[in-house]
Structure formats: C-alpha cells, structure tokens
BAFI-3210 file (N, C-alpha, C; in Angstrom, 3 decimals, decimal comma, padded with zeros to 6 digits):
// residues 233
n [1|2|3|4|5|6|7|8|9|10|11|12|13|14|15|16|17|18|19|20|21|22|23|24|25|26|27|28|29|30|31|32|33|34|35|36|37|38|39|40|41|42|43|44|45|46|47|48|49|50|51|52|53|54|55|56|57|58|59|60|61|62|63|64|65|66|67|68|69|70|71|72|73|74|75|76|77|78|79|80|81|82|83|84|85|86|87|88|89|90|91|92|93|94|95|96|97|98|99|100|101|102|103|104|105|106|107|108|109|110|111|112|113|114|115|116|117|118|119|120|121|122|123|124|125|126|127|128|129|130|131|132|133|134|135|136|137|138|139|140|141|142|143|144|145|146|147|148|149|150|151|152|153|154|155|156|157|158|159|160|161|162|163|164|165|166|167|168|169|170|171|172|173|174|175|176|177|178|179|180|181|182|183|184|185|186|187|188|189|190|191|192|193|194|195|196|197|198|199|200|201|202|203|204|205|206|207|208|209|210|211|212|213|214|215|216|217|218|219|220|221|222|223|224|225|226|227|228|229|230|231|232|233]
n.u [-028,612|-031,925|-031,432|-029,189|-029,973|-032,577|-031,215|-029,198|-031,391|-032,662|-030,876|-030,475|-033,150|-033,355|-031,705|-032,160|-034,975|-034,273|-033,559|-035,239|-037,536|-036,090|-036,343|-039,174|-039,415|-038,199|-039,452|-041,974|-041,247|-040,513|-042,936|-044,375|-042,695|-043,022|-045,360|-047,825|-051,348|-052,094|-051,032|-051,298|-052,292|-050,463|-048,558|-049,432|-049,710|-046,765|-045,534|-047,401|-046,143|-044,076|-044,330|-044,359|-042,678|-041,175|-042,403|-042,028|-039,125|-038,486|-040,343|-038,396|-036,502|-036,992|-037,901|-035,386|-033,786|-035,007|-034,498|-032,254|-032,052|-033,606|-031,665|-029,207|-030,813|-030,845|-028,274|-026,952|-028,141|-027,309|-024,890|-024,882|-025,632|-023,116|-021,272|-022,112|-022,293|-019,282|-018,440|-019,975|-018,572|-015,848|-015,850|-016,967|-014,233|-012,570|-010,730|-010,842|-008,802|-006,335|-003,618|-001,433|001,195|003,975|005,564|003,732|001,290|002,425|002,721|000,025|-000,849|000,659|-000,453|-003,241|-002,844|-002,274|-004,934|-006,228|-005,543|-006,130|-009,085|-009,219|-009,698|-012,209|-013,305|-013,888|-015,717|-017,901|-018,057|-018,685|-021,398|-023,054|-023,044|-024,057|-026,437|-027,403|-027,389|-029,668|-031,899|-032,765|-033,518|-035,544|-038,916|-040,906|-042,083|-040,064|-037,417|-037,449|-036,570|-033,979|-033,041|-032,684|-031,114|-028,752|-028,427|-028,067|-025,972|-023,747|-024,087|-023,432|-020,906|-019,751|-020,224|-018,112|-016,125|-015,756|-015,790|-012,878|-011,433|-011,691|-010,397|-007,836|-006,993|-007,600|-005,646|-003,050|-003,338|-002,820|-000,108|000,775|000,403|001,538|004,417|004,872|004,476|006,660|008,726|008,482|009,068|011,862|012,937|012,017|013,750|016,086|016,782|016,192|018,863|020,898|020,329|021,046|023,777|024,318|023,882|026,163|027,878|031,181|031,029|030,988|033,173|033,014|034,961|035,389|033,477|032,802|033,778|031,282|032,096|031,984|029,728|027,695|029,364|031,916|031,439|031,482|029,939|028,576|027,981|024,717|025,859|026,109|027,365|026,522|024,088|023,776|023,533]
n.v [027,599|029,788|032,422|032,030|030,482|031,467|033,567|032,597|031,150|033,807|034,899|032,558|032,836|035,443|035,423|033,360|033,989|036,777|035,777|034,724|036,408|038,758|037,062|036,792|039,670|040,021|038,686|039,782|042,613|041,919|040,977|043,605|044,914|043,841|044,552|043,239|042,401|042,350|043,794|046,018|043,998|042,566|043,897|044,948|042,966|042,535|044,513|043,872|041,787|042,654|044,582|042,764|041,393|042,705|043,498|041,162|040,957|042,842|041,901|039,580|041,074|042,475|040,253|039,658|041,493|041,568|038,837|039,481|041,500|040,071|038,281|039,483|040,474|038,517|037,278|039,390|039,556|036,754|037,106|039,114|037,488|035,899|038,006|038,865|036,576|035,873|038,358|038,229|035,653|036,317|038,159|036,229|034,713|036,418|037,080|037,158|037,062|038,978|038,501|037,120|038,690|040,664|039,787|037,529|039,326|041,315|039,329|038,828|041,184|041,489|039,486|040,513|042,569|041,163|040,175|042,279|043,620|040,958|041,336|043,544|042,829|042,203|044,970|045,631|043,707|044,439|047,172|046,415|045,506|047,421|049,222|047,656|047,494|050,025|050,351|048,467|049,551|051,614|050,281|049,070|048,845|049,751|047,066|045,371|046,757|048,062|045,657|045,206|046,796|046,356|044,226|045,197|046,895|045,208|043,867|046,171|047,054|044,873|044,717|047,003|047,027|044,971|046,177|048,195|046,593|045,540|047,438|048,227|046,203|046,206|048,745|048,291|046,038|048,072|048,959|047,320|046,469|048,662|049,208|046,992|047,547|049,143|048,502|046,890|048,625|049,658|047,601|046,617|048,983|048,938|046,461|047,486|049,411|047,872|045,804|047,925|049,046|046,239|046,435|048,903|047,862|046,114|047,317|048,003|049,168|052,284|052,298|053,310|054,799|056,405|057,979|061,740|064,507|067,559|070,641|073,002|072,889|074,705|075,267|074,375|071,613|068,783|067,187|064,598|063,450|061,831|059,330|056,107|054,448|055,534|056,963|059,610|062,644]
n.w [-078,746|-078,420|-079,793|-081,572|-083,337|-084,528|-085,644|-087,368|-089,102|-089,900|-091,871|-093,689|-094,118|-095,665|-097,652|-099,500|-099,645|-100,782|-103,170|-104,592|-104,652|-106,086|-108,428|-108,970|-109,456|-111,335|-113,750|-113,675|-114,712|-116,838|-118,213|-117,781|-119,620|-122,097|-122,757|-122,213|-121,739|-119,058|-117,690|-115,388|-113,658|-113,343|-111,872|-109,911|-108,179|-108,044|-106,343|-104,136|-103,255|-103,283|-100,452|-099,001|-098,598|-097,481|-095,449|-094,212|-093,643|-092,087|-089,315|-089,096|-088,412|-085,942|-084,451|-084,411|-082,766|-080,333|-079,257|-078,888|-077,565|-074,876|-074,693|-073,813|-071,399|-070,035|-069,220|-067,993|-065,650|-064,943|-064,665|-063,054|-060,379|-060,511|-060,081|-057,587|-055,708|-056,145|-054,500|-051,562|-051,437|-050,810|-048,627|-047,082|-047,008|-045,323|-042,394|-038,929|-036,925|-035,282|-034,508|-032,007|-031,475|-032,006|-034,454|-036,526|-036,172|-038,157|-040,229|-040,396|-041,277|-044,138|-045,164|-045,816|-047,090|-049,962|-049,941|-050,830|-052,871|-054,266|-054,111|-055,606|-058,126|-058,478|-058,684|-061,326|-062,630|-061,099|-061,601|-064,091|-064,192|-063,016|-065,553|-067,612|-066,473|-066,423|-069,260|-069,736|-068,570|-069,442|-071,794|-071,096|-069,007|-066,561|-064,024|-064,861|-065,245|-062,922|-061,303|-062,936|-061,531|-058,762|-058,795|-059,506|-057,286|-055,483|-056,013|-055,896|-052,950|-051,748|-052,656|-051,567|-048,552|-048,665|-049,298|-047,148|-044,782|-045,532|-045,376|-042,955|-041,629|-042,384|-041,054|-038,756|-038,090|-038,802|-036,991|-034,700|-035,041|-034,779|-032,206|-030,960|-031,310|-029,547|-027,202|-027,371|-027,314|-024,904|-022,928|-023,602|-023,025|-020,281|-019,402|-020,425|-018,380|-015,984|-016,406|-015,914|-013,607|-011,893|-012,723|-011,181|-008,821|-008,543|-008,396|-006,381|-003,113|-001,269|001,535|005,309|006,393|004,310|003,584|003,066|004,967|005,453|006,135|009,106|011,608|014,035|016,814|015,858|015,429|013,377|010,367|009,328|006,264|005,095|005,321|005,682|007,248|009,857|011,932|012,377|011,275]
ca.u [-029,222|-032,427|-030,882|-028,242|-030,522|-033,056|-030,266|-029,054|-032,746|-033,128|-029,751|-030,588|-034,580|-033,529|-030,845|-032,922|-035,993|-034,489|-033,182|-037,329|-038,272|-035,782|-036,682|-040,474|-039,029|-037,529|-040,363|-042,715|-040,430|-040,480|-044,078|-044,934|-042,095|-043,434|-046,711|-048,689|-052,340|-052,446|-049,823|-051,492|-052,385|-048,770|-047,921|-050,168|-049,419|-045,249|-046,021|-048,183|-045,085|-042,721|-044,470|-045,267|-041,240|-040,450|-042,817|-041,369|-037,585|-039,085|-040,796|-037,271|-034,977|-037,823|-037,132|-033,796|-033,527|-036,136|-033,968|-030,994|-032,199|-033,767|-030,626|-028,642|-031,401|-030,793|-026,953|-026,774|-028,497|-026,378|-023,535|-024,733|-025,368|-022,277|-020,493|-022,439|-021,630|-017,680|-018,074|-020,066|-017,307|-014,845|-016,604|-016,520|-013,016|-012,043|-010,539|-010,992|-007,441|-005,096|-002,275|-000,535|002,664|004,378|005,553|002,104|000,205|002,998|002,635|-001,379|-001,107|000,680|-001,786|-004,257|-002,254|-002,311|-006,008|-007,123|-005,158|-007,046|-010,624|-009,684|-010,443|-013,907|-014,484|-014,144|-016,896|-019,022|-018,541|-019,670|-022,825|-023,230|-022,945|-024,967|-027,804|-027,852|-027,939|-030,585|-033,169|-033,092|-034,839|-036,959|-039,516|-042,004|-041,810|-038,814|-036,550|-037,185|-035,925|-032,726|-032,480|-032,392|-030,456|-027,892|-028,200|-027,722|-024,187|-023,217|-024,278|-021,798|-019,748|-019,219|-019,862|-016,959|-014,639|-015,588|-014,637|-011,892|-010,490|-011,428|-009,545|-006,674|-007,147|-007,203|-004,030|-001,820|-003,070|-002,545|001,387|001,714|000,739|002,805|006,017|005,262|004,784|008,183|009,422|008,434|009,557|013,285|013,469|012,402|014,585|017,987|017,057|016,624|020,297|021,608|020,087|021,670|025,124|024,699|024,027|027,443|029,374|031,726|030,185|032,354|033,968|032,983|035,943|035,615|032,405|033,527|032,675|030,693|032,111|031,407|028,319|027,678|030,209|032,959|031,064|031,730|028,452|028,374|026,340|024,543|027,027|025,443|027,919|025,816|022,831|023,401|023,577]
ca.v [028,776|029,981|033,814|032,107|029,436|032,294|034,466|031,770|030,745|034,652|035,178|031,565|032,905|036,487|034,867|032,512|034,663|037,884|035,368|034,281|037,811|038,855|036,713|037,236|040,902|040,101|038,166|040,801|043,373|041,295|040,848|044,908|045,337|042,960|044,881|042,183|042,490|042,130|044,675|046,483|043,464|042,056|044,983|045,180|041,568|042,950|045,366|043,339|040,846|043,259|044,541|041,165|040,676|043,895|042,990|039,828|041,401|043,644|041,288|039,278|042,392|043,020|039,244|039,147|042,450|040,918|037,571|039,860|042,045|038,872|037,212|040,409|040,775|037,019|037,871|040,330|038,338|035,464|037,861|039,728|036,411|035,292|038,531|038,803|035,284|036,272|039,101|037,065|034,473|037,203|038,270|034,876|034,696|037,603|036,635|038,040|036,966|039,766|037,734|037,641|039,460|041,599|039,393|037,163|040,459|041,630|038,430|038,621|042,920|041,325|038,472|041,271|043,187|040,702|040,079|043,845|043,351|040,016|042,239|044,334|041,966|042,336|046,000|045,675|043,043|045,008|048,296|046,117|044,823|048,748|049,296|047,267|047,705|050,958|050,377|047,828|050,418|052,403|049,541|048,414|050,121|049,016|046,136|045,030|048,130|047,856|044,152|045,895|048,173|045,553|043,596|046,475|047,688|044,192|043,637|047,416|046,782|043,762|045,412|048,259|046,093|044,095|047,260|048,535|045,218|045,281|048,531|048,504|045,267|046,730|049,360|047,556|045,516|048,994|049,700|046,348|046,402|049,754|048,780|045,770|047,997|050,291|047,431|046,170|049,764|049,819|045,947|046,640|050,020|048,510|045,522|047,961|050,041|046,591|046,298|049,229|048,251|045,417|046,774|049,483|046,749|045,093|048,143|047,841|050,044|052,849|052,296|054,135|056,000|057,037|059,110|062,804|065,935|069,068|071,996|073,042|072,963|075,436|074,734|073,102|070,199|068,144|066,846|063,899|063,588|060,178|058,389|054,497|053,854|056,231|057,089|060,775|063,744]
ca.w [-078,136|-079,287|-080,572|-082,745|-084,027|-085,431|-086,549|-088,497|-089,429|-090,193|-092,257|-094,773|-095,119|-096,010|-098,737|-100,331|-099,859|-101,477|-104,191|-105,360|-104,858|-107,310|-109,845|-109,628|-109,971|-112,997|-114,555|-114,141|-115,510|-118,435|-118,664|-118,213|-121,000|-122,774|-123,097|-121,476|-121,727|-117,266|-116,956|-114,273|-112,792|-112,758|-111,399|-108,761|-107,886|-107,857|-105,369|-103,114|-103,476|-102,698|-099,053|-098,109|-098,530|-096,881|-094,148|-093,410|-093,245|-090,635|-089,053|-088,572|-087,689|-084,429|-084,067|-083,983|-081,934|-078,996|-078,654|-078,634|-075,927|-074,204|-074,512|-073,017|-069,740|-068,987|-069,634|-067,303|-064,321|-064,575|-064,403|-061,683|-059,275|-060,275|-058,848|-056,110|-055,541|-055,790|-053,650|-050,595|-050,789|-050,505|-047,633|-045,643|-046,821|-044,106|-041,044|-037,860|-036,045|-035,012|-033,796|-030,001|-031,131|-033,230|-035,944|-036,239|-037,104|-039,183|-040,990|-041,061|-042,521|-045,564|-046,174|-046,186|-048,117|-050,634|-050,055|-051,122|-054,155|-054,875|-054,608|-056,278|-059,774|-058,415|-059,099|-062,832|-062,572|-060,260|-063,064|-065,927|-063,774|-063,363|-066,580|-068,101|-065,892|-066,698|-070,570|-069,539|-067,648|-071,011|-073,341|-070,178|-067,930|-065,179|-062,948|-065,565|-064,996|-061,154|-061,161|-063,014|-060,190|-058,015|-058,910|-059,276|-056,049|-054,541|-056,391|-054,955|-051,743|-050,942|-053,073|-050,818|-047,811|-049,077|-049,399|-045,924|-044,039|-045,800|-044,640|-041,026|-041,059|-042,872|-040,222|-037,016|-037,959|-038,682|-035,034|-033,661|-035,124|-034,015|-030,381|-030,125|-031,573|-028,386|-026,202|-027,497|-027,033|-023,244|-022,524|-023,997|-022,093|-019,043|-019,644|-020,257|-016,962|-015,061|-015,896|-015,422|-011,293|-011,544|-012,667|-010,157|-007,064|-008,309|-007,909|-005,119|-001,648|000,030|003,177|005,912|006,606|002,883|003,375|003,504|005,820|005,206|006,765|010,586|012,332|015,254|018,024|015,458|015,095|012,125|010,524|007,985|004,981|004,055|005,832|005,585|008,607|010,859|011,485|013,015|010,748]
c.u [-030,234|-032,172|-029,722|-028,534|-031,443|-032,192|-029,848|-030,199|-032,955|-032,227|-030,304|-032,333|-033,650|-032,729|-031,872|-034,164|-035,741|-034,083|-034,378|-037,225|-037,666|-035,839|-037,861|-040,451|-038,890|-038,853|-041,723|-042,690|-040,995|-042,012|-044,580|-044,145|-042,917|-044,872|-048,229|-049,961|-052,963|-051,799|-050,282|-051,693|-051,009|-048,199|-048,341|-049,365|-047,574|-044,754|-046,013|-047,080|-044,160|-043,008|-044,295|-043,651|-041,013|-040,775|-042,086|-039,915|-037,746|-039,280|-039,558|-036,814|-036,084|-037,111|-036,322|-033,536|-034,017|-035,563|-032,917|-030,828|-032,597|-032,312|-029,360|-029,112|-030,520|-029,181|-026,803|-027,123|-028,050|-025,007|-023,671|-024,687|-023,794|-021,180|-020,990|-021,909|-020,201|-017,481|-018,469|-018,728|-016,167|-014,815|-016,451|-014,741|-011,680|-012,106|-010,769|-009,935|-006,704|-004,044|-001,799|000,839|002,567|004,805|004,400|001,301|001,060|002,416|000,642|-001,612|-000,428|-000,320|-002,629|-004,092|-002,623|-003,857|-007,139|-006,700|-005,856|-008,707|-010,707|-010,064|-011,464|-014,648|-014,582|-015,417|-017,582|-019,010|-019,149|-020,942|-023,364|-023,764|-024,276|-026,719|-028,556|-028,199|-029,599|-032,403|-033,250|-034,026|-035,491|-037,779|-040,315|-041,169|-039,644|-037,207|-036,215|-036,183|-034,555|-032,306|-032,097|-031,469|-028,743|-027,511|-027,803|-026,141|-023,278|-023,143|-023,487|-020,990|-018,694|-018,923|-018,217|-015,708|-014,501|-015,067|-013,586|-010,635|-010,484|-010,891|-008,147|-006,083|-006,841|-005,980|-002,952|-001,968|-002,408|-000,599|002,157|001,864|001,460|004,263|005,794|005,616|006,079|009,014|009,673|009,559|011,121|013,908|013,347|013,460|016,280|017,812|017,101|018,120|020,952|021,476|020,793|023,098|025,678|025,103|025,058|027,949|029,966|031,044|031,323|032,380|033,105|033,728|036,261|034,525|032,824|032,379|032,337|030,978|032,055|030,325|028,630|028,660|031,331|032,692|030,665|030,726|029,103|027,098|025,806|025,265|026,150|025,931|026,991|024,442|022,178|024,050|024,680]
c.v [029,378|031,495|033,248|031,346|030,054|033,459|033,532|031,230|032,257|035,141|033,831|032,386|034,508|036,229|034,004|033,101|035,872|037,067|035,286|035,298|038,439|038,258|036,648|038,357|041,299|039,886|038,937|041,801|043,357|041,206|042,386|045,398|045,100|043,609|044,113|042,673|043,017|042,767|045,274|045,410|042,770|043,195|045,662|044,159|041,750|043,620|045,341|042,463|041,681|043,777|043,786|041,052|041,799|043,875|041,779|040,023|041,941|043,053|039,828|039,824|042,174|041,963|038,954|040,071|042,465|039,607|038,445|040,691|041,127|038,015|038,329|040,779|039,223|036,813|038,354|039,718|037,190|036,268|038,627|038,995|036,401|036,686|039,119|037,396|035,357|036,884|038,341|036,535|035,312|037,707|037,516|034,798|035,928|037,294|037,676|038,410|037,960|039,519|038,401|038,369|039,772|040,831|038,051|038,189|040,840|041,028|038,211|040,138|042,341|040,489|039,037|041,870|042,478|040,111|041,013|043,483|042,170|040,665|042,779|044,162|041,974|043,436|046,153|045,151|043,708|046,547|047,778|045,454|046,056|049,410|049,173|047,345|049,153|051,240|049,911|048,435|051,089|052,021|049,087|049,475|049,037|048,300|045,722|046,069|048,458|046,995|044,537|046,169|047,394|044,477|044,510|047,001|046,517|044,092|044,916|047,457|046,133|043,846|046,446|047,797|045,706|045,392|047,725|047,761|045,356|046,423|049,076|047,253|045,754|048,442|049,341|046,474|046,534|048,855|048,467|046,285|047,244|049,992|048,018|046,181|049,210|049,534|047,002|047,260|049,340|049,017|046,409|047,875|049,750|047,631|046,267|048,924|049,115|046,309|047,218|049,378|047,730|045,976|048,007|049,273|045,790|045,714|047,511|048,956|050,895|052,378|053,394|055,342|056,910|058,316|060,866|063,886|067,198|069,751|071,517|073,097|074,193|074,575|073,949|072,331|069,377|067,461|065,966|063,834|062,226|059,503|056,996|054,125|054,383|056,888|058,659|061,994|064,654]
c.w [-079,118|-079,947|-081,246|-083,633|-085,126|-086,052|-087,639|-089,527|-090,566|-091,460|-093,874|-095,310|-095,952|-097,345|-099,453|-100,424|-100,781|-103,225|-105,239|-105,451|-105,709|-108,483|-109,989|-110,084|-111,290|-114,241|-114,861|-114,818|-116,582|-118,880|-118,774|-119,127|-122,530|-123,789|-123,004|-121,414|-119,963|-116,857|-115,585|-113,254|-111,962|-111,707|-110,048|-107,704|-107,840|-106,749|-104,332|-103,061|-102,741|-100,787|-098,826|-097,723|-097,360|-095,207|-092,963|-092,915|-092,012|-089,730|-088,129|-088,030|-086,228|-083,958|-083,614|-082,614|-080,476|-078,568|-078,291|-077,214|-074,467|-073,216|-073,210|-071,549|-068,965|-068,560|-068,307|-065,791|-064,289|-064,219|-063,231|-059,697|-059,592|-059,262|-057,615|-055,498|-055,156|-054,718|-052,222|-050,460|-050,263|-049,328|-046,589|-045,427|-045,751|-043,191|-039,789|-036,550|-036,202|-034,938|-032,457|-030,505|-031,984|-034,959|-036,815|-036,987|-038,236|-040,760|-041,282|-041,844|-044,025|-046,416|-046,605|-047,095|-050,053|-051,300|-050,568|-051,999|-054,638|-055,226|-055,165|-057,845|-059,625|-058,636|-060,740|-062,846|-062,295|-061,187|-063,687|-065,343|-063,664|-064,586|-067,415|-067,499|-066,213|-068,460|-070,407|-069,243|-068,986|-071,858|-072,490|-069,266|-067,193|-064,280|-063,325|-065,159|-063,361|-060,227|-061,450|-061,841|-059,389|-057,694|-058,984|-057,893|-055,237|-054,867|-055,459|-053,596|-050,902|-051,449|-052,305|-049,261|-047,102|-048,577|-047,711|-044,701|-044,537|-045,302|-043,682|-040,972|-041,157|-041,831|-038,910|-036,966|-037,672|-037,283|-034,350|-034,025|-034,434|-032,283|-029,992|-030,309|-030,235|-027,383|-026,310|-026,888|-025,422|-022,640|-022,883|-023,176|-020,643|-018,603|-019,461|-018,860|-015,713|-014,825|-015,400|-013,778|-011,247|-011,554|-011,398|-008,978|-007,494|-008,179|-006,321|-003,951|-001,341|000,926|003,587|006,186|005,050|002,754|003,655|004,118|005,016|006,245|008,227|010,881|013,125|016,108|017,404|015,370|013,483|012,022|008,933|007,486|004,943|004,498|006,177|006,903|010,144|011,115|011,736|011,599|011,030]
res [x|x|x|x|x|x|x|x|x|x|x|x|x|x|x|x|x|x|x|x|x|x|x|x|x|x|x|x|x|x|x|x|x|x|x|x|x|x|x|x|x|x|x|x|x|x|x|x|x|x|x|x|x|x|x|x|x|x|x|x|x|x|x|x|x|x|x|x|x|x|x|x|x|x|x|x|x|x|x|x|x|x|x|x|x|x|x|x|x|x|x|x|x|x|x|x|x|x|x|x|x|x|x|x|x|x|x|x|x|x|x|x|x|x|x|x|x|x|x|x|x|x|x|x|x|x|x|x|x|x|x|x|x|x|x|x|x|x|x|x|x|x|x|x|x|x|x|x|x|x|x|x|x|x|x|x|x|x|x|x|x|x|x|x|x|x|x|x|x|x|x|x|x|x|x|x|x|x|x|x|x|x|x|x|x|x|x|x|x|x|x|x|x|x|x|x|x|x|x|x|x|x|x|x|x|x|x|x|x|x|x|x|x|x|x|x|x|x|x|x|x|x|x|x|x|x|x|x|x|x|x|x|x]
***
C-alpha cells in the first residue's frame, strides 16, 4: 500500500538523513571553533544545510498526512458500499408471508423477532459511516465534501428504509396473530354453543299430559300454555 510504503520510505530517510546532518553539524562546529579562516562561510553553508533539512522533514510530514487522509477518504467509501451493500441485502431478505393460521404466523413473529435483532449489527456500522463522514467534511470542501454527503445520506437512507420495513412488518404480524386468536375465539365459542343445541335436542320431550294449566279464563275455561300437543291457547 502506497501510505505504508512512504511512511516507511519517510521513517528510514528521516533516520539516516538526521544522522549526515548531524555530523556535518558537528564538523562545522569544529571548524568555527577551530577559528577557521571561512567561518562565516561554514556557517552560512550550516544554516543553508540545516533549512534544506528542515524543509525536507516538512515536506514528508504534508506527505505522509495527504496519503493518510487519502487513504482514510478511500477508507471510508469502501466502507460505506459495503454497508449499504449489507443493508440492501437485508432488505431483500424480508419476507412478505403472513401465514394461514395462528401458529404459522406465530412461528413467522419469532423469525422476525430474531431478524430485528440480526439488523440491529448494522446500526453500529451505519454510526461509524456517520461518523466518519462527518470528520471527513471537516478536512474537505467543494465538490469533495458534497460526494461525502452523499454518500452519507445514501447509507441513512436504506438505513432507515431498512428500519421502517422492518417495523410495519413486525407490525402487521402482531395484528395478523391477534386476528387469528379472535377468529379462534369466535370458532370455539360457536363450536361449544353448537353443542350445547345438540345436547338440548337429545333431551328427552314432555308428554302431553305433562304440560300444565294457567289459571281460569272467562267462563272457567282452562287455557294451556305452549302446549306442543295443541294448537289452541
């Protein structure tokens, strides 16, 4: 990779470079001690030695600091396909089956169950693509800083997406369980009043002569009730 190839590149010059530069250091020393006839010139020539070095350190650090940020944009956009990438798949991976009965859906609200808990390893990801995008817009501007944005707002997008399918599904199952436990309700109450007919139409029947009178009528006339045997009042 070329940011660990010039760090390493930058790390051997600055060692073996400050090593020379201290010993022309020295040697001039020794020559303006010395009382050297060229002193000023050595000394000029020590100087001009020493920017040139100071320059070139500089001159690395930008270096290093421009692959490093380089290396961190390109970073960041491989990381942000990839969890957009995750999230999508996550996405297809959402079914659309309810199930015909009660234990069917039961059995598809836990898969889901278990399927929110799997997404949810995706919002860490989708923070640190956040994150970083927002360090990112800081050391960039223009077109560059836009592209950030964009890329930001795309991860969020099927990020949120993602969450909202996920909880009108997790949504329309409670309902669909809680309709098929009414439906069951109904079905079992109609079911025990069906018997309860039936056990009624096995009772045994009164007799006729079992039906009893109400009172007198006008004129002493004895008046049955409901009497099945008759059809007069």
């Amino acid at each position: 990779m070329l940011r660990d190839k010039f760090r390493e590149f930058a790390r051997d010059t600055s060692s073996i470079g400050q090593e020379r530069v201290d010993g022309v250091n020295g040697m001039a020393d020794e020559l303006i001690d010395s009382g050297h006839s060229e002193n000023a010139t050595v000394a000029e020539w020590k100087d001009g030695l020493n920017e040139a070095w100071a320059d070139l350190l500089e001159l690395m650090d930008t270096r290093t600091q421009m692959l490093a940020a380089s290396f961190e944009l390109h970073r960041f956009y491989h990381e942000s396909r990839e969890t957009l990438g995750r999230v999508l798949d996550k996405q297809q991976q959402l079914p659309e089956e309810v199930g015909r009965d009660l234990n069917s859906v039961e059995t598809l609200s836990r898969m889901h169950t278990t399927y929110q808990h799997d997404i949810q390893a995706l919002s860490s990801q989708v923070k640190q693509v956040e994150e970083d995008a927002a360090r990112l817009r800081a050391a960039y501007a223009g077109e560059k800083a836009e592209d950030i944005q964009r890329h930001e707002d795309t991860v969020v997008e099927a990020w949120n997406a993602l969450l909202a399918a996920s909880n009108s599904r997790k949504q329309l199952l409670s309902d669909t369980v809680e309709k098929f436990r009414f439906y069951n309700l109904v079905r079992d109450l109609m079911l025990w009043m069906d018997d309860v007919n039936r056990q009624i139409d096995a009772q045994e029947k009164p007799r006729c002569g079992e039906w009893g009178e109400l009172g007198l009528g006008e004129g002493g006339v004895t008046r049955r009730l409901n009497n099945p045997c008759s059809g007069i009042l």
